[in-house]
C-alpha positions, 0 to 999 in steps of 0.5 A: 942874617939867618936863613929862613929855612931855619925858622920854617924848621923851627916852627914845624919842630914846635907843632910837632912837638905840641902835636905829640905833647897833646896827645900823649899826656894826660895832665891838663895843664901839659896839654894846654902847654902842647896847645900853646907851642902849636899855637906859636908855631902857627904864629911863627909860620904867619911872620915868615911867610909874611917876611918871606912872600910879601915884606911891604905887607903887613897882613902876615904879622897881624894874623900874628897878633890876632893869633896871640890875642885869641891864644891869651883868652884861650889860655885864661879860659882853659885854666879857669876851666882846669881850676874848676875841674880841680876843685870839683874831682881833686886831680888835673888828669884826663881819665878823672874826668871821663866819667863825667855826665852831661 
């Protein structure tokens, strides 16, 4: 049986690594990859702590398939986005996008 330290370790090694993947690329689509390791770090910590705190009660792993759930729309919403900003400035980076006006 693996210890549960290790996956309270591995979900903050995730977070932190899509922390810093957001904020230090300017691609869009890395950055929606950094906002979706932050995302399954969150969903990660949901099933350990439920496994950890409570094990009779599921609670923890239905805000884990609520998170996943909301995570896939995000997704496909992000990419629409980033495909129309693709179409409308030829570049995926940030700084093409900056001048943009209200």
């Amino acid at each position: 049986m693996i210890p549960v330290e290790y996956f309270l370790v591995l979900s903050a090694l995730l977070f932190f690594i899509g922390v810093f993947g957001f904020v230090t690329r300017r691609n869009l689509i890395a950055m929606l990859i950094s906002v979706e390791l932050v995302l399954n770090a969150v969903d990660l910590q949901f099933a350990v702590l439920n496994r950890l705190l409570h094990p009779e009660i599921l609670e923890g792993m239905f805000f884990t398939l609520f998170s996943i759930g909301v995570s896939a729309a995000e997704t496909a919403v992000a990419v629409a986005i980033i495909i129309n900003v693709y179409r409308h400035f030829h570049s995926d980076q940030v700084n093409s996008i900056e001048n943009m006006k209200l």
